[in-house]
Phi, psi and omega in degrees: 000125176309116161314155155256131211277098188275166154250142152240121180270128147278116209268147160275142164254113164316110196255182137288159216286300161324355217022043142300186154264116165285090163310294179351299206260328184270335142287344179254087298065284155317284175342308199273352180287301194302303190326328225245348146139023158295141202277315193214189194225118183244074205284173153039058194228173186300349173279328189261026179071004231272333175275020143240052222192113151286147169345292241251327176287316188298297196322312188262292203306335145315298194298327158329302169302335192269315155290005178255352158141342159322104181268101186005317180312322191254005140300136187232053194281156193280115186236334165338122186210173165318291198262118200330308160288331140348289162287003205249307188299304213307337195287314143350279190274012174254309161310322204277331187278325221044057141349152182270318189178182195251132149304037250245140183251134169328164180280148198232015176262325159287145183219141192096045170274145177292171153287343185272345187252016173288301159349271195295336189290333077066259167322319220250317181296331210283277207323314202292305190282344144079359194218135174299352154282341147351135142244132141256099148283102189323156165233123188248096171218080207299320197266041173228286201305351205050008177235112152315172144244124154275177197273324179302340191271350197271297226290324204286299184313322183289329184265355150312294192255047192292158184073327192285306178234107228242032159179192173204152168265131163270075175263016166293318215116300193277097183324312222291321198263357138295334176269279193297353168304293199307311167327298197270002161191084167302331172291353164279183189251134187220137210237146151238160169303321200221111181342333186270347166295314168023291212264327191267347187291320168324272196279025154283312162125017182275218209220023170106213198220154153237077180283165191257311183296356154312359172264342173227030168199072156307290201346279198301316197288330188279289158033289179276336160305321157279347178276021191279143178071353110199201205000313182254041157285314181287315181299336195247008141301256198343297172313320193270340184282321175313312201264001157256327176315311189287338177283316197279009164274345203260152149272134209307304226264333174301297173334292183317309193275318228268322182294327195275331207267328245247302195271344172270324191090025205229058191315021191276306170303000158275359163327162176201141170275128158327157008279010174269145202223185184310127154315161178267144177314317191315332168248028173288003175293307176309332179300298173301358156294320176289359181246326147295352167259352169271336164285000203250000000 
């Protein structure tokens, strides 16, 4: 059976004067992304900061969304972490939430990890976490995490877990390695990154994007997603690869969060936590482009 063809937003996480996490501002974010034509939400993934965001913070800004009215179903929050119980509460507690499912990234501090120990690292939250409620989405962000996923540890894991894993995120970059996820286990849900794979992820037979510039264009995305197959396929391709072209000139999340703060009119959303620090004035030109092509 074909997927159906999605958004996910990796949501910015919003701080406070303090560098909390602004529940507020972060539910009302989310609210206006699903409105604006977003399917979900992939909260506390690399857009959203999230390894700088401790356990007891992802815990309650989940539970925030969810109680601000985000209903657990169109969640995918980002439960990867270094150390295995980490990933084990969190993932917990996201199940627990009733959640679509977890984001999870391989372990990523060690490198030269073997497939048997891609494998186990895997292996130890689902055993751990114990429920058939489990959704796991591989997250594959090779050049952040250093840790590839190969397709022998997706084809092991799948057959180890049937039901349990249940997509993957493709945030290399390389088309080449979404088309083969999808080719060689179509029965996941398998997402790119980037808006612009959009029309081959489709008719490949995977499930959409899980974008970072969704954050400051649902619209323009959902646009295309519904124009797949005609007459307004090229236009409305054409809009989202411009307005991703200024972001991937940009450093992304700061560019990102300064678009979002931009486009509400509310400069409380370019906070950023270190190591990240404030866009340079040099480019605010590119921002107001990317918020005027997305208004537009």
């Amino acid at each position: 059976m074909p997927h159906p063809i999605e958004l996910y937003v990796p949501a910015i996480t919003p701080f406070a004067a303090d560098l909390s996490v602004d529940h507020a501002r972060l539910v009302a974010h989310g609210k206006a992304l699903i409105a604006a034509g977003a399917h979900g939400l992939a909260p506390f993934g690399t857009t959203s900061e999230a390894n700088s965001l401790s356990v007891a913070e992802r815990m309650a800004a989940l539970e925030a969304l969810v109680e601000g009215g985000i209903a657990p179903g169109v969640l995918i929050p980002g439960t990867g972490c270094c150390a295995a119980p980490d990933s084990i509460t969190l993932s917990a507690h996201a199940t627990r939430l009733g959640c679509k499912g977890v984001l999870m990234l391989p372990p990523f501090y060690y490198k030269g990890v073997s497939d048997d120990g891609i494998f186990a690292a895997f292996a130890q939250v689902i055993e751990a976490v114990g429920s058939t409620r489990l959704g796991v989405y591989l997250y594959h962000i090779p050049q952040m995490s250093g840790v590839a996923i190969p397709l022998a540890v997706i084809e092991r894991l799948l057959l180890a877990y049937p039901g349990t894993i249940r997509g993957l995120k493709d945030s290399s970059g390389k088309w080449e390695y979404s088309r083969d996820v999808i080719v060689n286990f179509p029965e996941i849900a398998t997402y790119s990154a980037s808006e612009a794979m959009i029309p081959d992820n489709a008719r490949t037979g995977g499930a959409g994007c899980i974008s970072a510039s969704a954050n400051v264009n649902p619209a323009g995305i959902r646009r295309l997603i519904d124009a797949l197959g005609t007459e307004h396929e090229p236009a409305a391709l054409e809009q989202v690869c411009a307005l991703r072209s200024l972001f991937e000139a940009l450093p992304l999340i700061p560019a990102i969060k300064a678009a979002v703060a931009a486009r509400t009119g509310d400069p409380e959303y370019a906070r950023l936590r270190p190591p990240f620090v404030p866009l340079p004035e040099e480019h605010r030109a590119e921002v107001a482009r990317a918020v005027a092509l997305a208004a537009g």
